[in-house]
C-alpha positions in Angstrom: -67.8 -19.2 -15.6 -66.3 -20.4 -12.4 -63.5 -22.6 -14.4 -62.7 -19.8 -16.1 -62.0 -17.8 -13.1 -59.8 -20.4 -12.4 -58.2 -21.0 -15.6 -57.1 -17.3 -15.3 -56.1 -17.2 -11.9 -53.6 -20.5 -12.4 -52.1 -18.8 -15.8 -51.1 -15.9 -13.3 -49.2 -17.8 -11.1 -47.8 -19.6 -13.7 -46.7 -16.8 -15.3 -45.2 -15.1 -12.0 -43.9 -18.4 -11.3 -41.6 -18.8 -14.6 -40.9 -15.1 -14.4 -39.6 -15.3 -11.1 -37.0 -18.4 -12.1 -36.0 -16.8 -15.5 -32.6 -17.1 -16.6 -30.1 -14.4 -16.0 -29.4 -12.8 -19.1 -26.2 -14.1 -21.1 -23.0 -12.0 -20.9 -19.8 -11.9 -22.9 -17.4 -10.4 -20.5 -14.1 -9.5 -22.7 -10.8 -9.2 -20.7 -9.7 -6.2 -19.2 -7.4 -4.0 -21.2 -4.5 -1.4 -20.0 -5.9 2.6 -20.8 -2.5 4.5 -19.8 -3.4 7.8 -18.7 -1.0 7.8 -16.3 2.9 8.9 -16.9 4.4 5.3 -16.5 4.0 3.0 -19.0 2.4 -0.2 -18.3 4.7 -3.2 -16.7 4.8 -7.0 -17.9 3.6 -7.2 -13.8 0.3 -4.8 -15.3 -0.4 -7.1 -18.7 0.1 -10.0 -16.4 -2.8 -9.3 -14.0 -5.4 -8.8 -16.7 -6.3 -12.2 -17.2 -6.5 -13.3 -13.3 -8.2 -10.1 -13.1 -11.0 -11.1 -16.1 -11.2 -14.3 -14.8 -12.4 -12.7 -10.7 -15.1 -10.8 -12.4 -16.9 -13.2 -14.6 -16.5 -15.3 -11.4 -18.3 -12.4 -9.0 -21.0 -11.7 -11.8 -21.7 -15.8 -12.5 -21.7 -16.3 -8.2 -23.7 -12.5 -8.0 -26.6 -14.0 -10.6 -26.8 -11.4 -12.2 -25.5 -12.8 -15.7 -24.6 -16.4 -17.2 -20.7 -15.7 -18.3 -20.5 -17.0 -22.3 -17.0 -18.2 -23.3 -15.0 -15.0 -25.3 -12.8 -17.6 -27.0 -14.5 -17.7 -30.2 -13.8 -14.2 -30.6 -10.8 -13.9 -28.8 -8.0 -13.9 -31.7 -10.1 -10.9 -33.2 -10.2 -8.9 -30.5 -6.3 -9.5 -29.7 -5.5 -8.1 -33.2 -5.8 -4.6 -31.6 -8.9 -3.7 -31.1 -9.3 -1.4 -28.3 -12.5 -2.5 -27.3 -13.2 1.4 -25.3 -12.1 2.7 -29.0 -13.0 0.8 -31.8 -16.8 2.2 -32.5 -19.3 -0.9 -30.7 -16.9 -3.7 -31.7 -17.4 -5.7 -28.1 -21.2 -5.2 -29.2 -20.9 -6.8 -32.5 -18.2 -10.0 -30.5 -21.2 -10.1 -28.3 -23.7 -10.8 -30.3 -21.8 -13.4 -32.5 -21.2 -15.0 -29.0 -25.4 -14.7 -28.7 -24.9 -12.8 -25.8 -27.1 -10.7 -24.4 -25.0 -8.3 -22.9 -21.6 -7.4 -23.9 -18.8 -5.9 -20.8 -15.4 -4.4 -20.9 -13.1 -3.2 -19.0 -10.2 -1.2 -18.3 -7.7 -0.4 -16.1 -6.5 3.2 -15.5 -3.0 3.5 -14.1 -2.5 7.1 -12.6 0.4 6.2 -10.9 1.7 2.9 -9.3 -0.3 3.8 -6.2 -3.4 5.3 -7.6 -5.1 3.1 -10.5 -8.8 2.9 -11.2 -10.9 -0.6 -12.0 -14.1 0.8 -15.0 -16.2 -2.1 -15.7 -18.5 -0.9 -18.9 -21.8 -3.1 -19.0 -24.1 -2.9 -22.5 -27.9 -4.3 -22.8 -27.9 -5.2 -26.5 -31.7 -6.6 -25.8 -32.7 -3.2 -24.8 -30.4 -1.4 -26.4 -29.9 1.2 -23.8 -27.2 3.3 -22.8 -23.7 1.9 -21.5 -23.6 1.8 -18.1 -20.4 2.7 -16.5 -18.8 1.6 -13.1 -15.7 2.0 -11.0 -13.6 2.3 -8.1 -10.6 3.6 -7.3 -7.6 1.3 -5.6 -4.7 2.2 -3.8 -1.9 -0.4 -4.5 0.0 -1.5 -7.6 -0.5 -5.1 -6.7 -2.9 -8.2 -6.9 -4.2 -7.8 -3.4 -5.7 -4.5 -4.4 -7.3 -5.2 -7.5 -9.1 -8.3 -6.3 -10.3 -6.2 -3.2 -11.5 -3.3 -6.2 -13.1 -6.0 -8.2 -15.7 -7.9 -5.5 -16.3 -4.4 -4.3 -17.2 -2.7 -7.9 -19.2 -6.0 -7.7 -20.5 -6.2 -4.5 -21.6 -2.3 -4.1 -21.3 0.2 -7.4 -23.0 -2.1 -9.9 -26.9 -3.0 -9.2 -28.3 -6.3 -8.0 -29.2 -9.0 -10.3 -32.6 -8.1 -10.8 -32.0 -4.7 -12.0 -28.5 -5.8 -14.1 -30.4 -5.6 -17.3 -33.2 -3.7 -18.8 -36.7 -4.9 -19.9 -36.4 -7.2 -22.8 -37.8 -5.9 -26.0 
């Protein structure tokens, strides 16, 4: 009866154990894309920050823990053949999931003007299959210095810590 007791208990700690050390979930970050709002059109100097830009926040989610960045190449000449991944009805899910991701993220930048611009990073538990979660931050500053500030700090502070970055797995 004793070893059974036993038996029990160590299965418990194993269990907390491995829990405890689990992988982040897998996520297919997809590069930032240009939603003009704003009354200017976008610049060259705009399309050319996107991929510095994509590259700092699959760096700040891969350093956070919160996620384990998979490679978007595979997909990458599909999406550039215009889809508009905020537009195109779930098609960063389906890229996602052919990338066995288990979370698919987008994002766009909002150009109000060349000194107000917003950073929305749009995060998607295909495990759970819950609602998108969306987060942002407003910048001031049409230049690189300000979106790498508004990226570690949507990071940092509006999205949650790496514990609470995905749902319960189904």
């Amino acid at each position: 009866m004793k070893s059974h007791h036993l038996l029990s208990a160590v299965s418990a700690v194993l269990f907390v154990n491995t829990a405890a050390h689990a992988e982040p979930p897998k996520a297919a970050v997809f590069d930032f894309q240009l939603a003009n709002l704003g009354a200017q059109s976008p610049t060259d100097e705009d399309q050319a920050r996107l991929g510095p830009l994509t590259d700092l926040l699959r760096q700040q989610l891969q350093e956070s823990g919160r996620y384990q960045i998979v490679s978007t190449d595979a997909v990458k000449a599909e999406v550039e053949k215009g889809s508009d991944l905020r537009k195109c009805g779930g098609c960063a899910e389906d890229y996602a999931r052919k990338l066995k991701a288990d979370v698919a993220i987008t994002g766009e930048i909002q150009k109000v003007s060349n000194l107000i611009l917003n950073i929305n990073v749009y995060v998607k538990d295909l495990r759970a299959d819950t609602a998108e979660q969306a987060y942002s931050v407003d910048i001031r500053g049409n230049n690189d210095t300000s979106f790498d500030r508004g990226v570690k700090y949507l990071v940092k502070n509006n999205m949650p810590p790496a514990t609470e970055a995905v749902g319960p797995q189904r």
